[in-house]
Each structure stands twice: as C-alpha cells, then as structure tokens.
VEXNU-827840 format. One record per residue: residue number from 1; x, y, z of N, C-alpha, C in turn. Coordinates in pm, 1 decimal, decimal comma. Layout:
nuti n = NUM | n_u = X | n_v = Y | n_w = Z | ca_u = X | ca_v = Y | ca_w = Z | c_u = X | c_v = Y | c_w = Z
...
This chain:
nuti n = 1 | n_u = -2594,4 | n_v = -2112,0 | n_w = 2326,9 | ca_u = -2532,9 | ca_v = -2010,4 | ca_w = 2245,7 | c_u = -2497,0 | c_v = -2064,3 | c_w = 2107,9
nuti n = 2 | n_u = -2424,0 | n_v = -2158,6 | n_w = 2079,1 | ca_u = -2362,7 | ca_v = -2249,3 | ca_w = 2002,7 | c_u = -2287,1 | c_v = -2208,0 | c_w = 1879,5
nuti n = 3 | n_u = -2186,7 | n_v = -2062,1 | n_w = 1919,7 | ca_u = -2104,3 | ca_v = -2045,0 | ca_w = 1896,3 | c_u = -1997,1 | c_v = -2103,5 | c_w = 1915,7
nuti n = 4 | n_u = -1909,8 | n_v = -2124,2 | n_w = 1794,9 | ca_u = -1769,5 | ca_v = -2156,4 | ca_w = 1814,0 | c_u = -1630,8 | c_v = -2112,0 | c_w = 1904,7
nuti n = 5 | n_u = -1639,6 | n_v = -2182,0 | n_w = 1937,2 | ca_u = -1532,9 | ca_v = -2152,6 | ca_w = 2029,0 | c_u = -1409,5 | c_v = -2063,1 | c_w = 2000,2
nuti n = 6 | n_u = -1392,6 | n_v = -2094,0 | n_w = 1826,8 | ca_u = -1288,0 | ca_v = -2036,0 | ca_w = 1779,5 | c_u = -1350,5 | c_v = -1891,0 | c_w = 1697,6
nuti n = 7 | n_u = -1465,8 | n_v = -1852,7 | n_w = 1727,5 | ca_u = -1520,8 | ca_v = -1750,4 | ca_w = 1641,6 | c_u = -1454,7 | c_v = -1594,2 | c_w = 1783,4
nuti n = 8 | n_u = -1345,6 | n_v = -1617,3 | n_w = 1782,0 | ca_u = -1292,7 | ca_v = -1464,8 | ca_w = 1878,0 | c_u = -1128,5 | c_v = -1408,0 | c_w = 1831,7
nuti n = 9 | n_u = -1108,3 | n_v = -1341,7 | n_w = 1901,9 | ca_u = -970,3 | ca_v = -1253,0 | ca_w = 1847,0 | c_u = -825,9 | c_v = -1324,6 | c_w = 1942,1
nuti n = 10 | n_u = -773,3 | n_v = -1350,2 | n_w = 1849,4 | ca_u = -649,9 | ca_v = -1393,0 | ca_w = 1934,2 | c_u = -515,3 | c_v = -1310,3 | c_w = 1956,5
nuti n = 11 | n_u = -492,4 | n_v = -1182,0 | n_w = 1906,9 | ca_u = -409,0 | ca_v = -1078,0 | ca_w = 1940,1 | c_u = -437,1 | c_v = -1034,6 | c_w = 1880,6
nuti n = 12 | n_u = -372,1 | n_v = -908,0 | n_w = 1930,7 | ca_u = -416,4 | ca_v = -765,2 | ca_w = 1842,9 | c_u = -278,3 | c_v = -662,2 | c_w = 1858,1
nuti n = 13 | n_u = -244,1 | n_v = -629,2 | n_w = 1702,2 | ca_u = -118,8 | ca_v = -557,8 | ca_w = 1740,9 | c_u = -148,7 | c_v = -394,8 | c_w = 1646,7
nuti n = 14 | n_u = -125,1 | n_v = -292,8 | n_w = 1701,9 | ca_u = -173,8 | ca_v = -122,7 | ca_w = 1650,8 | c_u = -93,4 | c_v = -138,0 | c_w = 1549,4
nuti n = 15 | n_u = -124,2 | n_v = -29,9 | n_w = 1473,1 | ca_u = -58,2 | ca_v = -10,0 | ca_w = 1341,2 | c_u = -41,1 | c_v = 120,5 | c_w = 1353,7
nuti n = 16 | n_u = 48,0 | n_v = 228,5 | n_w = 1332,0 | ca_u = 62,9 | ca_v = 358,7 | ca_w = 1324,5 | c_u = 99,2 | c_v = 383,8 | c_w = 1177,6
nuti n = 17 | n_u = 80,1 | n_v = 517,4 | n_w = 1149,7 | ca_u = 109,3 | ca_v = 556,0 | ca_w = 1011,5 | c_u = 210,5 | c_v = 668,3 | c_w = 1035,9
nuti n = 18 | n_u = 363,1 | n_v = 647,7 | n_w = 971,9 | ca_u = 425,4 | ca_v = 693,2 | ca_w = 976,2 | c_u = 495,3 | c_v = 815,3 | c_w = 910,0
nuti n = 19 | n_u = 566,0 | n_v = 884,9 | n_w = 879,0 | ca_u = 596,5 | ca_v = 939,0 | ca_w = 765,0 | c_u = 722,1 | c_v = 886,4 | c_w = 727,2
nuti n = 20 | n_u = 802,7 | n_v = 797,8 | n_w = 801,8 | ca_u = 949,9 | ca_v = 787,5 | ca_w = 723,8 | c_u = 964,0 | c_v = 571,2 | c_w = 861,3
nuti n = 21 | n_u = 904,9 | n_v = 525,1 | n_w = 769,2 | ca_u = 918,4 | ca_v = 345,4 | ca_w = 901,7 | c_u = 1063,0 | c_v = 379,0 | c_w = 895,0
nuti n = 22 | n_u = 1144,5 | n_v = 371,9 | n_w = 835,9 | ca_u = 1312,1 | ca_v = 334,0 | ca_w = 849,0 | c_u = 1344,0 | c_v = 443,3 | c_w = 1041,8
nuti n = 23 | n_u = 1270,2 | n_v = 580,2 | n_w = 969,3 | ca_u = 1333,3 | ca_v = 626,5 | ca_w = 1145,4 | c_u = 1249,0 | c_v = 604,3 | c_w = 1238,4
nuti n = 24 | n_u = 1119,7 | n_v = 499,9 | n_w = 1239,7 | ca_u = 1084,4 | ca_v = 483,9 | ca_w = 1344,8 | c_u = 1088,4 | c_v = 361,4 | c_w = 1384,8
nuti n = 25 | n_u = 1202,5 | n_v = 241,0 | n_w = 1257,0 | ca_u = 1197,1 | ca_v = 141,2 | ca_w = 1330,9 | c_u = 1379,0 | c_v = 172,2 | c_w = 1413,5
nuti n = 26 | n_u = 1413,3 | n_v = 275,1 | n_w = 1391,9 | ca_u = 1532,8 | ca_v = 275,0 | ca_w = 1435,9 | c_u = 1548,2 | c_v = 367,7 | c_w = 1588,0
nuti n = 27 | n_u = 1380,4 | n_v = 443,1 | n_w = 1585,6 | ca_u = 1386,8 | ca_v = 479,4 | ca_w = 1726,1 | c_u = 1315,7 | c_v = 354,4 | c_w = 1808,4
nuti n = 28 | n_u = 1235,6 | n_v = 283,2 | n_w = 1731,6 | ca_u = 1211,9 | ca_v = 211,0 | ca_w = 1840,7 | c_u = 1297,5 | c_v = 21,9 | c_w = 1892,7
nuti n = 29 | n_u = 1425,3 | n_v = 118,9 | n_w = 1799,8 | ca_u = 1515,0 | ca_v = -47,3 | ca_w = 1875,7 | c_u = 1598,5 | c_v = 68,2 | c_w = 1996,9
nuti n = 30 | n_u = 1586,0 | n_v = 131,4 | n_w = 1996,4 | ca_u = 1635,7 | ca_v = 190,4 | ca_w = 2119,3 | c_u = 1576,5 | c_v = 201,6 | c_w = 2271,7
nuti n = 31 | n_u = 1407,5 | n_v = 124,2 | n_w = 2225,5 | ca_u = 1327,6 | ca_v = 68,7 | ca_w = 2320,2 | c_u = 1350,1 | c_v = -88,3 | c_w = 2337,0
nuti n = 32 | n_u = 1457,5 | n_v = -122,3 | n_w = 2295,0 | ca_u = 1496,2 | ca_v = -282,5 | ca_w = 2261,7 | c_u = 1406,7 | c_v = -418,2 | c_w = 2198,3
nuti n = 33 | n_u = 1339,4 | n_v = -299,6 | n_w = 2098,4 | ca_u = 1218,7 | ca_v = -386,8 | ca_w = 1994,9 | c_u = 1306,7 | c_v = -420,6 | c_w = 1889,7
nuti n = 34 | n_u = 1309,4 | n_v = -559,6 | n_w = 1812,3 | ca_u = 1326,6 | ca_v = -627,5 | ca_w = 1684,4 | c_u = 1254,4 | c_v = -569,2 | c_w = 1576,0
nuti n = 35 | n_u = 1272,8 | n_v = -585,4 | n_w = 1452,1 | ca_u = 1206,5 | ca_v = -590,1 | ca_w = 1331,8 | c_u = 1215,4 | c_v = -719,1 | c_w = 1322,1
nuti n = 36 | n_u = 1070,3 | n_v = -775,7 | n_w = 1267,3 | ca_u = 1036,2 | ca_v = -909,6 | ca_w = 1265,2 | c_u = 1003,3 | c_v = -930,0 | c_w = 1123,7
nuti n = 37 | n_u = 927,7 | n_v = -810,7 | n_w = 1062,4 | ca_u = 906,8 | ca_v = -860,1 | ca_w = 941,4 | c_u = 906,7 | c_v = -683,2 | c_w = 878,6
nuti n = 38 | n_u = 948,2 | n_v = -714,6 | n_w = 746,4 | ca_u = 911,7 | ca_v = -563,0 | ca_w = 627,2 | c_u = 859,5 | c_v = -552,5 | c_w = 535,8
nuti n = 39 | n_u = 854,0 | n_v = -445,0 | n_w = 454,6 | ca_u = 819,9 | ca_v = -486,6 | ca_w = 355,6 | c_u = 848,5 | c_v = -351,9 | c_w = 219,8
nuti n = 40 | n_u = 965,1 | n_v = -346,0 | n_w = 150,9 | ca_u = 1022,6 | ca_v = -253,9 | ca_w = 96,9 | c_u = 918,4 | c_v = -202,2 | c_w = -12,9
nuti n = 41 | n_u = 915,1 | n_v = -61,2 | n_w = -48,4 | ca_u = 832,7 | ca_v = -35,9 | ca_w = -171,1 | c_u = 914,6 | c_v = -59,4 | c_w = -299,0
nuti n = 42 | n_u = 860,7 | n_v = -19,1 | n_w = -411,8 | ca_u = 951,5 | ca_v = 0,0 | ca_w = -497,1 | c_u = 1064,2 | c_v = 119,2 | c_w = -565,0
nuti n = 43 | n_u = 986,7 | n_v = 196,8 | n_w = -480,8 | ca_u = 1081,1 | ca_v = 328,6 | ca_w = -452,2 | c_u = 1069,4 | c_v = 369,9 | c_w = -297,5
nuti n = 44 | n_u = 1156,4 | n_v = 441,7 | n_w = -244,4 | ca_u = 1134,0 | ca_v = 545,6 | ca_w = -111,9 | c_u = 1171,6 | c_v = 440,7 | c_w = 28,2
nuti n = 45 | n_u = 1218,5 | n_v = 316,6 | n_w = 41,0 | ca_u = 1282,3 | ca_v = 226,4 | ca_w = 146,5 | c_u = 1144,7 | c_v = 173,7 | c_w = 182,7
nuti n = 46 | n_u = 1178,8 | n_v = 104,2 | n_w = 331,5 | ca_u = 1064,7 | ca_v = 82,2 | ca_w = 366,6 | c_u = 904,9 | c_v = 116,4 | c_w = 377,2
nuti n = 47 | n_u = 803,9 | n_v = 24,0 | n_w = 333,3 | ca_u = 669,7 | ca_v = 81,7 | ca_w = 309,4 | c_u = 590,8 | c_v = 12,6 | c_w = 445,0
nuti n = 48 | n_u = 649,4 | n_v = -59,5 | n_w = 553,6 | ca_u = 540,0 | ca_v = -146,0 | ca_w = 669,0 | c_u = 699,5 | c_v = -231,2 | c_w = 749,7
nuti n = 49 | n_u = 656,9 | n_v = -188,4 | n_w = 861,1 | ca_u = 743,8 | ca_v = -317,1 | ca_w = 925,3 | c_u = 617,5 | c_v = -341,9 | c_w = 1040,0
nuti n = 50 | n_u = 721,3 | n_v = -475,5 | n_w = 1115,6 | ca_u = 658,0 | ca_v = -525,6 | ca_w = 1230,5 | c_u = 763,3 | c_v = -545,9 | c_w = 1335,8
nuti n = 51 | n_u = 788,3 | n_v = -469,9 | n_w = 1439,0 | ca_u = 885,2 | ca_v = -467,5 | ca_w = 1587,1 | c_u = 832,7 | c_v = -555,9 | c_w = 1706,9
nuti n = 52 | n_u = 884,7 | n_v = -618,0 | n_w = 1756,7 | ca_u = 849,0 | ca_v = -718,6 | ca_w = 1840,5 | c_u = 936,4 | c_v = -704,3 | c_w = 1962,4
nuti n = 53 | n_u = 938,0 | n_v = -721,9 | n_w = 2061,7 | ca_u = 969,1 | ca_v = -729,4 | ca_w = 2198,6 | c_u = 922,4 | c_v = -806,3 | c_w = 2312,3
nuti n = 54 | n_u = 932,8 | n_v = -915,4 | n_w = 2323,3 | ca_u = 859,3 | ca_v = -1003,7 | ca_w = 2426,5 | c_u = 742,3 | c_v = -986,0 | c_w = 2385,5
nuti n = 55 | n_u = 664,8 | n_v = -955,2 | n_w = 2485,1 | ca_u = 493,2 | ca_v = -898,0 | ca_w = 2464,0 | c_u = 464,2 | c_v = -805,7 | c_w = 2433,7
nuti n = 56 | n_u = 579,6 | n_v = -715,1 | n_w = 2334,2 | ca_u = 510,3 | ca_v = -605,4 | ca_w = 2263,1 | c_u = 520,0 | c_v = -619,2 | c_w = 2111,5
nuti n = 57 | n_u = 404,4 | n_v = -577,7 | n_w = 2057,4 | ca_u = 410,0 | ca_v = -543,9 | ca_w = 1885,4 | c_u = 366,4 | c_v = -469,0 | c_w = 1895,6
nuti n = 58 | n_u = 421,1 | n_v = -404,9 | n_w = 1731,2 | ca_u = 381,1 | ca_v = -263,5 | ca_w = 1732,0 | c_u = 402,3 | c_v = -275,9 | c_w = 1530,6
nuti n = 59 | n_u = 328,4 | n_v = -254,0 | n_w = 1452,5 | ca_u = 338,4 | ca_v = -211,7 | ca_w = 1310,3 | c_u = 371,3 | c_v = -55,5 | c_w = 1268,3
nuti n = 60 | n_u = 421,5 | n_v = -41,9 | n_w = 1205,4 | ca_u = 440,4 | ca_v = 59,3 | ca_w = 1151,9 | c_u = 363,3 | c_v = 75,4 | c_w = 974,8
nuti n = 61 | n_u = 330,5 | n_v = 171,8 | n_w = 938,4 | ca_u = 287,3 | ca_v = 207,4 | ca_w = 782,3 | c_u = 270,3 | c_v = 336,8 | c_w = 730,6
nuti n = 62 | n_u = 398,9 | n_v = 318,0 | n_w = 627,7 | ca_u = 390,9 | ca_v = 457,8 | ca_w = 558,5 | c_u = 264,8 | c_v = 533,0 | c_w = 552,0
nuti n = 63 | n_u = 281,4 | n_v = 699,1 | n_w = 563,1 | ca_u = 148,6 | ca_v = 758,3 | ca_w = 546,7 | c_u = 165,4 | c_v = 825,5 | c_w = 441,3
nuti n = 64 | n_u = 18,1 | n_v = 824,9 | n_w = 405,8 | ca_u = -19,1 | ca_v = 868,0 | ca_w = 248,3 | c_u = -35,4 | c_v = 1020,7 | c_w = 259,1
nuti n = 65 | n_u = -39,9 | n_v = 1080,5 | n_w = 343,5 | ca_u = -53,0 | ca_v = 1233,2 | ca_w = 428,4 | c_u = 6,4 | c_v = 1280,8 | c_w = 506,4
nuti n = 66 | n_u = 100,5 | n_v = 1389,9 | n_w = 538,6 | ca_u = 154,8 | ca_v = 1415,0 | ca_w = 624,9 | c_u = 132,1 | c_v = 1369,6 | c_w = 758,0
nuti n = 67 | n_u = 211,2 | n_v = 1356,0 | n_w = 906,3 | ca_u = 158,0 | ca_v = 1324,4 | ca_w = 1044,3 | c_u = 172,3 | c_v = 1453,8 | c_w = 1083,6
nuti n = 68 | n_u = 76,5 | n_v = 1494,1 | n_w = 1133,8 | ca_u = 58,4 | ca_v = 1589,5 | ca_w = 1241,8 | c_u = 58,9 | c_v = 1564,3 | c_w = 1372,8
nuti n = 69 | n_u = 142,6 | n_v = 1572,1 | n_w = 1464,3 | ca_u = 136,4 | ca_v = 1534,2 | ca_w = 1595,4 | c_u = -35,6 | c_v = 1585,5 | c_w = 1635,2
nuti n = 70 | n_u = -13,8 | n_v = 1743,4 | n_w = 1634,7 | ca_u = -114,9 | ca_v = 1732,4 | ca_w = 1750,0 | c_u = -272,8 | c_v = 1674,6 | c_w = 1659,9
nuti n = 71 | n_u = -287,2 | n_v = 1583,0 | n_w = 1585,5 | ca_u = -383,1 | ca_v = 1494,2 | ca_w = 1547,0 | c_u = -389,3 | c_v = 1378,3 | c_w = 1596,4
nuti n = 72 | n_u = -269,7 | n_v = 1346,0 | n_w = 1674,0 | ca_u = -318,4 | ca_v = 1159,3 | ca_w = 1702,7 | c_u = -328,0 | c_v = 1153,2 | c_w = 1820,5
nuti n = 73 | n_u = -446,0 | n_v = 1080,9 | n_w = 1750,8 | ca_u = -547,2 | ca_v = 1079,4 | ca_w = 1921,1 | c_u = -529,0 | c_v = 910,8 | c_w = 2002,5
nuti n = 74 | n_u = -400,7 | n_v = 866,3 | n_w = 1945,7 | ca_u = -364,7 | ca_v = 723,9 | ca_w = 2045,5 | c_u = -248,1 | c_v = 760,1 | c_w = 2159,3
nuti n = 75 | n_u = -227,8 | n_v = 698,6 | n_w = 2225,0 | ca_u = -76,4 | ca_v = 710,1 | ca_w = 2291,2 | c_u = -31,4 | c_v = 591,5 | c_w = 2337,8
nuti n = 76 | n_u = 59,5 | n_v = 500,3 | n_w = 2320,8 | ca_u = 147,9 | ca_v = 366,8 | ca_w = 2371,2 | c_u = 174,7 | c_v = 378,3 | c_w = 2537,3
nuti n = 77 | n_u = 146,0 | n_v = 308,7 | n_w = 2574,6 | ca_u = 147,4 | ca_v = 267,8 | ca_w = 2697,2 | c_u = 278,8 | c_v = 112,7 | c_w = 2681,4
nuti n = 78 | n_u = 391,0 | n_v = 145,4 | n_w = 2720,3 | ca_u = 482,3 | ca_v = 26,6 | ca_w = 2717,9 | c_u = 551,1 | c_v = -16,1 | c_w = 2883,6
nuti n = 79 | n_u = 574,6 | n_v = -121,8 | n_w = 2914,6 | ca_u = 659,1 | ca_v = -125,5 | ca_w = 2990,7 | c_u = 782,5 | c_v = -168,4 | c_w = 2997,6
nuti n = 80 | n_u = 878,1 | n_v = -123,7 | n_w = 3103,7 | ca_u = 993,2 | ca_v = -201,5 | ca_w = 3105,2 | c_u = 1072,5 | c_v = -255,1 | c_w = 3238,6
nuti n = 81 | n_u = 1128,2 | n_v = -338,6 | n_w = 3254,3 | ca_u = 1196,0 | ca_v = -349,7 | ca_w = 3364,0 | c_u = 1255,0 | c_v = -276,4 | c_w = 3463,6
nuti n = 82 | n_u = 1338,6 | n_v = -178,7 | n_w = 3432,4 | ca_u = 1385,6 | ca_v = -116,8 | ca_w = 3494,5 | c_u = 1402,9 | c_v = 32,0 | c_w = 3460,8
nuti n = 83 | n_u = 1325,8 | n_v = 95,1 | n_w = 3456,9 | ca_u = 1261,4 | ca_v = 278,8 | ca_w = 3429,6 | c_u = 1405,8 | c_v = 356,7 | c_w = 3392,6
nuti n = 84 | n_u = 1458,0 | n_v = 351,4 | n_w = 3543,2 | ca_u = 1589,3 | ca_v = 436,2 | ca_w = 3564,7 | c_u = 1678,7 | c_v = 396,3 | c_w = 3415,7
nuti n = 85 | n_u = 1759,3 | n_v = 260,6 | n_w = 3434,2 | ca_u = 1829,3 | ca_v = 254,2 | ca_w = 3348,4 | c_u = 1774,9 | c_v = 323,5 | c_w = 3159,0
nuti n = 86 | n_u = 1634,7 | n_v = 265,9 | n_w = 3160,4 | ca_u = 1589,5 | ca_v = 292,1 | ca_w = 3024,6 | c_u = 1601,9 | c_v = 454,7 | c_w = 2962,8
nuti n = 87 | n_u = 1545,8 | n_v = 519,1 | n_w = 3105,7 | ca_u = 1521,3 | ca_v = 649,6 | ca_w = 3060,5 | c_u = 1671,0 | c_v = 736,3 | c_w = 3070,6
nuti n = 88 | n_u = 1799,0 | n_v = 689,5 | n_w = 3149,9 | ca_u = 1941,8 | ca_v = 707,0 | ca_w = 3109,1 | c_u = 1959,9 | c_v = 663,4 | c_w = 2983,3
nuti n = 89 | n_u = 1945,1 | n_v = 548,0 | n_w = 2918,4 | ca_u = 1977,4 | ca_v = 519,2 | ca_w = 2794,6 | c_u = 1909,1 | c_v = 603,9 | c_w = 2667,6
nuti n = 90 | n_u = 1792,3 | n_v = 641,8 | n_w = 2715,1 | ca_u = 1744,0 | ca_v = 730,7 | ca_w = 2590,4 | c_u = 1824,5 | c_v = 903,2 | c_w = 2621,2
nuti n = 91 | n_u = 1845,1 | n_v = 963,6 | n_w = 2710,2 | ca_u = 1889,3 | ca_v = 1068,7 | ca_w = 2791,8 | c_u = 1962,0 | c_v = 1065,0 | c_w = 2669,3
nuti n = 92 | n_u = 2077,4 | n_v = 961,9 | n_w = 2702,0 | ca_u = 2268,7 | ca_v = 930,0 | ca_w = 2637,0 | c_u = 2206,5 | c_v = 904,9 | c_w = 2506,6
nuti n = 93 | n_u = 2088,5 | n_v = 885,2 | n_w = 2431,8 | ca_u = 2115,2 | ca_v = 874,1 | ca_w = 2306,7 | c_u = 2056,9 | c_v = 982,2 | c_w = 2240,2
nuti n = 94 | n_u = 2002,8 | n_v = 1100,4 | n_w = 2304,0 | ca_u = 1983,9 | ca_v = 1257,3 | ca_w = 2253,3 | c_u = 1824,9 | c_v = 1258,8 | c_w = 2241,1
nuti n = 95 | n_u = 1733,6 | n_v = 1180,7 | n_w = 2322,1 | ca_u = 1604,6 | ca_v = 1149,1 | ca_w = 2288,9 | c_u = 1570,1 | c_v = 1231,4 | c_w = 2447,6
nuti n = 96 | n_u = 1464,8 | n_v = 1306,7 | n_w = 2380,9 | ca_u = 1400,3 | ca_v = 1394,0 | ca_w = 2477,7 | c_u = 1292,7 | c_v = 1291,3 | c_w = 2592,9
nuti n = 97 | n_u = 1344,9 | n_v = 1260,9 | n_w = 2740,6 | ca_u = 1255,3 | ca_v = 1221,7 | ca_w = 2788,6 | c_u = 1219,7 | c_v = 1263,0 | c_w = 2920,2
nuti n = 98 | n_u = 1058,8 | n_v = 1291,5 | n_w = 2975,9 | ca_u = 1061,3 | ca_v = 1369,9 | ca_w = 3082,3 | c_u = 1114,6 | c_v = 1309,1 | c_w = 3193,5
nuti n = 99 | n_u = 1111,1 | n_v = 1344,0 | n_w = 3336,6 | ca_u = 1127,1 | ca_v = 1315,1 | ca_w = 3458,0 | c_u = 1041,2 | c_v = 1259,9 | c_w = 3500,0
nuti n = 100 | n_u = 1071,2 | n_v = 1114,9 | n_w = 3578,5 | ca_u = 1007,1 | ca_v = 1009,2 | ca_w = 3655,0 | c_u = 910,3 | c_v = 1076,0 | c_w = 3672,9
nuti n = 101 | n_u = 734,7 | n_v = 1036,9 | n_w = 3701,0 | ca_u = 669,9 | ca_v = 1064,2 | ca_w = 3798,2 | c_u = 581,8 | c_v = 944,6 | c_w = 3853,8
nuti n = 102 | n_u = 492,8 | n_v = 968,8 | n_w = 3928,5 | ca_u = 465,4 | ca_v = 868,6 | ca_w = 4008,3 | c_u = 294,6 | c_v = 877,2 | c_w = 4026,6
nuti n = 103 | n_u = 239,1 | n_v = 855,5 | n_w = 3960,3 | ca_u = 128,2 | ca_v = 908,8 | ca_w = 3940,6 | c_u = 31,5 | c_v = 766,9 | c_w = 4030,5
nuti n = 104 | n_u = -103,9 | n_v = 759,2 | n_w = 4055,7 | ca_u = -177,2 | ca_v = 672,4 | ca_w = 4143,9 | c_u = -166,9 | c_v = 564,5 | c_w = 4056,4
nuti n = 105 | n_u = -186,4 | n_v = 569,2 | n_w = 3919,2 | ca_u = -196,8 | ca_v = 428,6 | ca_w = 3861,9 | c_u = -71,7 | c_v = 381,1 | c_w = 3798,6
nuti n = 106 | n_u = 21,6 | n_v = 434,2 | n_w = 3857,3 | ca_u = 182,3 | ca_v = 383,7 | ca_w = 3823,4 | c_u = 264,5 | c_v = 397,1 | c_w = 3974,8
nuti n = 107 | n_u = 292,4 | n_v = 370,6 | n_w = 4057,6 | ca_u = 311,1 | ca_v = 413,3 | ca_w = 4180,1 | c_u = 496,6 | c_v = 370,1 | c_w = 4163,0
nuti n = 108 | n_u = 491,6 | n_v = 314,0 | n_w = 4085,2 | ca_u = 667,6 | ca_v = 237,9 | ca_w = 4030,1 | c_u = 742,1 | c_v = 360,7 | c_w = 3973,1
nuti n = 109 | n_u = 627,3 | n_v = 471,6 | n_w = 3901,9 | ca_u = 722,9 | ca_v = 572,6 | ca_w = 3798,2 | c_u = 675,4 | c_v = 516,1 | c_w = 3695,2
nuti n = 110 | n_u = 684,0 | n_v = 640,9 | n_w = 3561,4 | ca_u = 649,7 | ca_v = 639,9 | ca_w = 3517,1 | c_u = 744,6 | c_v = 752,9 | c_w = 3377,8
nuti n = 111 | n_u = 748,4 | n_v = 750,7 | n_w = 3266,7 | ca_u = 805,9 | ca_v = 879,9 | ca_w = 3201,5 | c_u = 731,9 | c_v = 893,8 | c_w = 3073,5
nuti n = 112 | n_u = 745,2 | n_v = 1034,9 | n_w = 2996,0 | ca_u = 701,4 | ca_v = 1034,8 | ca_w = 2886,3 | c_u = 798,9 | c_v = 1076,0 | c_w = 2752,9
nuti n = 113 | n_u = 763,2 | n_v = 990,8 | n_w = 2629,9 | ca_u = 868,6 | ca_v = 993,3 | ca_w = 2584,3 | c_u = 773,2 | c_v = 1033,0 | c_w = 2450,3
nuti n = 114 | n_u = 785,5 | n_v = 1154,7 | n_w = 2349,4 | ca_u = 735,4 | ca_v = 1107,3 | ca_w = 2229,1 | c_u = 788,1 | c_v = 1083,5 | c_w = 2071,7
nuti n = 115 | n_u = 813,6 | n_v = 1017,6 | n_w = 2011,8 | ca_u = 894,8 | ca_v = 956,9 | ca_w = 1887,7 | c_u = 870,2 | c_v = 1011,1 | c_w = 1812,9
nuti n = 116 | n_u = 910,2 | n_v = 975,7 | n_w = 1690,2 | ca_u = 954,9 | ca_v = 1084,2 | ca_w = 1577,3 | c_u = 829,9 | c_v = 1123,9 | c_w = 1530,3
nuti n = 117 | n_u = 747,0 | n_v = 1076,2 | n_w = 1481,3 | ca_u = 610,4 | ca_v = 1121,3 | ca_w = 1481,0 | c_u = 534,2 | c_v = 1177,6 | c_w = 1545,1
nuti n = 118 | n_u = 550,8 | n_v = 1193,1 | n_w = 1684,9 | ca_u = 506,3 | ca_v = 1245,0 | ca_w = 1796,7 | c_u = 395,8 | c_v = 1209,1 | c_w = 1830,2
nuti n = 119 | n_u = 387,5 | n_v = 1066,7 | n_w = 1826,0 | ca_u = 350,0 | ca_v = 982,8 | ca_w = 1884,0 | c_u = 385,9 | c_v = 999,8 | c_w = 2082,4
nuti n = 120 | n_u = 248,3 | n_v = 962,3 | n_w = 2165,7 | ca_u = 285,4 | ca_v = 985,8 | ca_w = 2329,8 | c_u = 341,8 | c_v = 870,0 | c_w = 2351,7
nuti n = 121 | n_u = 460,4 | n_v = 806,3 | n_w = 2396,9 | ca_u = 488,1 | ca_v = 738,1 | ca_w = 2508,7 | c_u = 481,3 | c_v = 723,3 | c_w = 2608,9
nuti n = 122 | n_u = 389,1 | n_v = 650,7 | n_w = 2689,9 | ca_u = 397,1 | ca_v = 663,6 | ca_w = 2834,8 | c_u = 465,5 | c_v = 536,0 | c_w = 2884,5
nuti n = 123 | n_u = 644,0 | n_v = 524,3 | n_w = 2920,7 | ca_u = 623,7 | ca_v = 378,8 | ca_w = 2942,3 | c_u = 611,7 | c_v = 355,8 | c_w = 3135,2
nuti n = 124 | n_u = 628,2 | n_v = 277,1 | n_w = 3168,7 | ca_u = 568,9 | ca_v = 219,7 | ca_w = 3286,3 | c_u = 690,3 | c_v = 174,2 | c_w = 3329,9
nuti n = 125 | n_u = 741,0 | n_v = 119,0 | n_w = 3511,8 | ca_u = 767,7 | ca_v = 25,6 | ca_w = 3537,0 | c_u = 719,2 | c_v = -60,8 | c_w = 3549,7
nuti n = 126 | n_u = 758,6 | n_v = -170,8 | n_w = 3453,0 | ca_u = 699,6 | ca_v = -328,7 | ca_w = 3512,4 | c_u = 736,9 | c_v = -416,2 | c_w = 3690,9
nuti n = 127 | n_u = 653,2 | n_v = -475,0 | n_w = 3689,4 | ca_u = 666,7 | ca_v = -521,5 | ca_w = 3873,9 | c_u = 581,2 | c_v = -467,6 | c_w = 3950,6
C-alpha cells in the first residue's frame, strides 16, 4: 500500500450554525458541556465557540441566514449517565423534554430534547 500511517482522521467534532452561540452555549451547559474555546466578533457577542464534555464536542457558528428548524437534516445523538436525573433537571429548568422511551436500539431509555435552534436531541442512557 505504502501509505502513511499518519495519512487518516483523528477526531471529528460537528459544527452547527446557529442564530444567537451565546444561547446555545448556555443551553448546552445545562447538558453539563464546558466552553473550551470562543471567539467574539466585533460587533453582536459571540461569533464560534467550542463545548466539551468528556467525549463530547460540539462547535457552534453564527449563521449568515436565518435557522429554520424544519431544514436540518442532522440530529445529536448524546449520552448520559443517568437519563432520569438529567431529564428532571431539564423538566426544573423550563426545557421541553419528552417522556422516556425504550425503543430496540436503546433498551436503557431514551428522550428527546430539541434546543434553541431546533436542533433533535436524542440523548441515550449510557451503560
């Protein structure tokens, strides 16, 4: 073959386009993600961050066009430790999230949550 060994991808983290990063890095510390890195414009607050959580990243970037929910054709798949507690904590913080279900390829539960952009959440129990 005698390709390099190092000629491949070593992570990969999504980028979404937002309409406002400040409220979506502030819904998603309520998923107990960090801001790791930003990057302010010169007018209008934040123009890009980067949220981190153990093994999750996630970018954010201002959009140059309105978001239309029913246009985005991605959805986040996250997990977390413990479902119950998470999806009480979003309940108590006024964030719309559905009822457990239990579907064949989640047999732990499962909920859907979607963020200010309306963006899909599906997060998972981990275990």
């Amino acid at each position: 073959m005698g390709e390099s060994t190092n000629a491949k991808v070593t992570g990969l983290i999504p980028m979404a386009h937002v309409a406002d990063v400040q409220r979506s890095v502030e819904f998603y510390k309520m998923l107990g993600m960090e801001l790791r890195a930003s990057l302010k414009g010169s007018t209008n607050g934040l123009q890009w961050a980067h949220l981190a959580c153990e093994g999750a990243h996630l970018m954010f970037a201002r959009a140059s066009e309105p978001v239309v929910a029913s246009q985005q054709a991605v959805l986040f798949y996250l997990y977390t430790p413990d479902l119950v507690a998470l999806r009480d904590h979003l309940l108590t913080s006024g964030v719309r999230v559905s009822a457990i279900t239990y579907p064949d390829y989640m047999p732990k539960g499962e909920v859907c949550v979607e963020d200010p952009d309306g963006y899909c959440l599906l997060i998972g129990q981990a275990g």
